[in-house]
C-alpha positions in Angstrom: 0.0 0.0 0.0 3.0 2.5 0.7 3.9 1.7 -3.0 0.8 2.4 -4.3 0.4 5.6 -2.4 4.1 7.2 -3.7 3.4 6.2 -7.2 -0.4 6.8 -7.1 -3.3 4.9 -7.8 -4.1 7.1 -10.6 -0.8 6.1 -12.4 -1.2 2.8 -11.1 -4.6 1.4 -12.6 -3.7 3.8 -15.9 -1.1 1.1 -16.6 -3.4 -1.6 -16.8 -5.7 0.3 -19.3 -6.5 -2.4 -22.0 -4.8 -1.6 -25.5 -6.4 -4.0 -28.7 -5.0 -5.0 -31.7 -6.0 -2.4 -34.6 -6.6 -5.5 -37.2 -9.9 -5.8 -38.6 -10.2 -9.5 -38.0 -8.6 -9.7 -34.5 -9.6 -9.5 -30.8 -6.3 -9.6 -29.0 -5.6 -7.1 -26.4 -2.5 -6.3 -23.8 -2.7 -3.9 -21.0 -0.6 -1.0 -21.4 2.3 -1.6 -18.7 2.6 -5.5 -20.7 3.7 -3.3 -23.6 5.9 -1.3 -21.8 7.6 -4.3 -20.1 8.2 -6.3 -23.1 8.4 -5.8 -27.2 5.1 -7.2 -28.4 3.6 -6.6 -31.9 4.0 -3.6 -34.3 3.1 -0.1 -34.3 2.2 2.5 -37.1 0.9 6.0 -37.2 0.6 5.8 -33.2 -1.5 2.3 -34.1 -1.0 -1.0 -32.3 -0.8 -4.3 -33.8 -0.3 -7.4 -32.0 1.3 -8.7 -35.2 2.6 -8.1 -38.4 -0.1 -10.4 -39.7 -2.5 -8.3 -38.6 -0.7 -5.5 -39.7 -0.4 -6.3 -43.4 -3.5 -5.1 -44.8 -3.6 -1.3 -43.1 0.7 -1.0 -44.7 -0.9 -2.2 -47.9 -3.4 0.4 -47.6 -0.8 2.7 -46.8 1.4 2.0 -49.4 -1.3 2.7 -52.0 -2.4 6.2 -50.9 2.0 6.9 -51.3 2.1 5.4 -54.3 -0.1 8.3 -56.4 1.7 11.3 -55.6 -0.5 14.5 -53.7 -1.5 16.7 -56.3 0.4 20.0 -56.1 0.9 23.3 -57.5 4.1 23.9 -59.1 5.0 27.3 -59.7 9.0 26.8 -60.1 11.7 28.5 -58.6 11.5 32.4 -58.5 14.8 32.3 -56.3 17.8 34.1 -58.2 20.2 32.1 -59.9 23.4 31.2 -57.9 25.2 33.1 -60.9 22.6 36.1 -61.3 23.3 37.0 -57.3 27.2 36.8 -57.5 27.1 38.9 -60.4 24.7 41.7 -58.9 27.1 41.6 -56.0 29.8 42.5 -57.5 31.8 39.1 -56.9 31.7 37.7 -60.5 32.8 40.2 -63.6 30.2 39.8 -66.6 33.1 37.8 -68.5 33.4 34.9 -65.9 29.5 34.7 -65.4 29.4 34.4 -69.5 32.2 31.8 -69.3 31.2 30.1 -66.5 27.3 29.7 -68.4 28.6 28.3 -71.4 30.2 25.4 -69.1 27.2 24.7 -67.2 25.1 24.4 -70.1 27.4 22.4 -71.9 28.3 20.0 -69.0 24.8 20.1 -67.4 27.0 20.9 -64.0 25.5 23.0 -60.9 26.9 26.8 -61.6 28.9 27.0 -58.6 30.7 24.1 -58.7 31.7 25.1 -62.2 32.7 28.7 -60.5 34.6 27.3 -58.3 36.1 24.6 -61.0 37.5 27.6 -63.1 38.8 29.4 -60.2 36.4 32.7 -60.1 35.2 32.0 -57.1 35.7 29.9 -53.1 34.1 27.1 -52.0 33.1 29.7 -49.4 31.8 32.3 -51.4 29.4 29.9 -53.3 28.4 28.4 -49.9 27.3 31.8 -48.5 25.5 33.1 -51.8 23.5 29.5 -51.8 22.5 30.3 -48.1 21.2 34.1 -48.8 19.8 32.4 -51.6 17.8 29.9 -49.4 18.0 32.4 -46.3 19.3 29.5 -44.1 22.8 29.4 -42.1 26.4 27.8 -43.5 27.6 25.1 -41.3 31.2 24.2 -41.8 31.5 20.4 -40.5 32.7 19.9 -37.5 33.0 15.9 -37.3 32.5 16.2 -33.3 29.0 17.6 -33.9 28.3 14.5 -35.9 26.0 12.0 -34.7 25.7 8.7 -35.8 22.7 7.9 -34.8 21.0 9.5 -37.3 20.8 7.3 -40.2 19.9 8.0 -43.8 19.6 6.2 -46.8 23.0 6.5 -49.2 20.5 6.1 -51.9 18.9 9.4 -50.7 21.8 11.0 -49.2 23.7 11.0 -52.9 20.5 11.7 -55.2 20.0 15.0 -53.0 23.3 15.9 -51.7 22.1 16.4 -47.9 23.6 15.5 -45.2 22.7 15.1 -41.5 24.6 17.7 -39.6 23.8 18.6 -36.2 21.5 17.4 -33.9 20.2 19.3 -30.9 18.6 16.6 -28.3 17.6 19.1 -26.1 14.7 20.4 -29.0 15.0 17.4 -31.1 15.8 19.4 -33.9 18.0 18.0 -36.6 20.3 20.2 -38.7 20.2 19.0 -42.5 23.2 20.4 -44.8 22.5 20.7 -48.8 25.3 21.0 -50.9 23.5 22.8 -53.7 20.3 24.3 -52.6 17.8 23.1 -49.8 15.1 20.1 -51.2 12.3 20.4 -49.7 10.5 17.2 -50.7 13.6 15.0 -48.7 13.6 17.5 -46.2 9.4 16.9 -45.2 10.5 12.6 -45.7 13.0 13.2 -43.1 11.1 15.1 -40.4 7.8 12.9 -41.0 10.4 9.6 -40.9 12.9 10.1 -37.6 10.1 12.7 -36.1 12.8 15.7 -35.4 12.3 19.0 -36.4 14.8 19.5 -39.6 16.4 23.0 -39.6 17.9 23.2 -43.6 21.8 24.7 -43.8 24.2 24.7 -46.4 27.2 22.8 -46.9 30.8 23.7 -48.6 31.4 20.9 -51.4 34.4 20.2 -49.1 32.0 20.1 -46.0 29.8 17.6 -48.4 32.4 15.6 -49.2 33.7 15.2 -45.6 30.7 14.4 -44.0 30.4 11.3 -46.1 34.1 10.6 -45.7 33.1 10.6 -41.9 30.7 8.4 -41.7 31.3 5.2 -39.5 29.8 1.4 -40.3 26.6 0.9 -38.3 26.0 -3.0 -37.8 22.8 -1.7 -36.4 22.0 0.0 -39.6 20.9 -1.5 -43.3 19.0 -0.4 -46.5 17.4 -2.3 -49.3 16.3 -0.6 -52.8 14.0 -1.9 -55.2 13.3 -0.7 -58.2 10.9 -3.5 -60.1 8.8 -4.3 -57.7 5.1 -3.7 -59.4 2.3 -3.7 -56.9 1.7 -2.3 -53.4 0.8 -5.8 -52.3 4.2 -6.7 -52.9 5.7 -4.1 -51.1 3.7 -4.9 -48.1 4.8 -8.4 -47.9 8.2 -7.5 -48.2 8.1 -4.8 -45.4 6.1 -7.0 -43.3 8.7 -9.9 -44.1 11.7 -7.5 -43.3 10.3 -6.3 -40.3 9.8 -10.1 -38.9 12.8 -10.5 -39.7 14.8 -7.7 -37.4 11.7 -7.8 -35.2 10.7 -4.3 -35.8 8.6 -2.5 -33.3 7.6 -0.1 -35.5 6.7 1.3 -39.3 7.1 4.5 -41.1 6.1 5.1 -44.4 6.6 8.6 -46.4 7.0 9.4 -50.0 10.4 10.9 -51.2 10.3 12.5 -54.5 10.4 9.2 -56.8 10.5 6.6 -54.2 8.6 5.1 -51.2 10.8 5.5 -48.1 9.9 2.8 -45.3 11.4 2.5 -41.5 11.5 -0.7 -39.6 13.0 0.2 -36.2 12.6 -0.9 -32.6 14.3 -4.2 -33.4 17.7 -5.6 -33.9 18.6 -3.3 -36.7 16.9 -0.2 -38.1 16.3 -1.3 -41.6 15.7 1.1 -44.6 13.5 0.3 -47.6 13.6 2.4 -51.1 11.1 1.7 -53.5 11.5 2.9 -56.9 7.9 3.7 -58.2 8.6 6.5 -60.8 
């Protein structure tokens, strides 16, 4: 009884609250403080499921509303061109901004690498333009501030030059560097898939290329892509499959440009799944 006064009988009888199994077909149900003790089951979207079984039909169901992409408007990019800014600041003569065009049209390059390639301009420069560009902060790397925790696909990490930066536990925000610009659409996939808030910054091409250089093996980390895989049923079997197999505790799912992004974690490893469905 002294027990149950200090912790409260309130708190107490709350852990015993009955939690059932979201599946349309099944009546199993756990209390609360069961599923705190030990891992049972699955989770998605804040859902319980007391098995991935049971959970199959609701990923399949999410799978297919990821699959058609939302509607949006797209009214392109009204930001000034990397090129356009240096030049109207006085940091680029008319004949290197010329020069430097006819390369990036002819090489299909980004402009300030190409800048930077034929010697007009510093990596610093460029990386300073691109944030006023994007009004967000430069971050030089700082492998100290690096934490590898935070896992990203490769896949995703080289299609859109980002990199995890920074990561403030005290306000779970996440610092995200961009070597070219900030993306928006991986930038929403990685806030809705880790649940931080992602602050964008820009990264030097040197910073870029020493964050990746940095990064340590993980044995508690693995991604899979797929590119032919042709119906969301099959996707849900092999996320369902995957997640048996590293005992998963829970599912993410968010679209990423071109691909379906899925999270198995709460298991033995944290498992990464691309699908291709462009």
């Amino acid at each position: 009884m002294k027990l149950l006064a200090q912790i409260g009988a309130t708190d107490w009888a709350r852990g015993f609250k009955p939690r059932s199994c979201a599946g349309a077909s099944c009546g199993r149900w756990l209390t609360e403080r069961q599923l705190r003790v030990s891992h049972v089951g699955v989770t998605m979207e804040g859902v319980w499921y007391c098995s991935y079984r049971c959970i199959l039909l609701d990923v399949e169901k999410a799978l297919g509303k990821l699959v058609s992409p939302a509607r949006r408007l797209d009214r392109g990019d009204t930001r000034t061109s990397i090129g356009m800014l240096l030049l109207r600041r006085n940091l680029l003569s008319e004949a290197q901004y010329k020069a430097a065009a006819v390369v990036h049209r002819e090489t299909g390059q980004e402009m300030g690498d190409v800048l930077v390639e034929l010697g007009f301009l510093g990596e610093g420069t460029i990386a300073e333009a691109r944030a006023a560009q994007w009004a967000c902060p430069v971050m030089s790397w700082e492998p100290m501030l690096y934490n590898a925790s935070v896992r990203l696909p490769d896949h995703l990490i080289q299609r859109y030059a980002m990199a995890p930066v920074h990561l403030l536990s005290s306000s779970n925000r996440l610092f995200l560097g961009f070597k070219h610009g900030v993306e928006y659409i991986p930038l929403f996939a990685v806030e809705q898939i880790t649940g931080y808030k992602v602050q964008p910054c820009i990264l030097s091409s040197s910073d870029f290329s020493a964050s990746l250089e940095s990064r340590s093996i993980d044995l508690s980390y693995e991604e899979r892509t797929f590119g032919d895989i042709e119906n969301v049923r099959d996707m849900a079997g092999l996320l369902c499959e995957a997640g048996i197999e590293v005992d998963a505790a829970m599912i993410a799912l968010v679209r990423c440009g071109s691909y379906i992004w899925g999270r198995l974690s709460g298991g033995s490893t944290m498992l990464d799944l691309l699908f291709d469905v462009a």
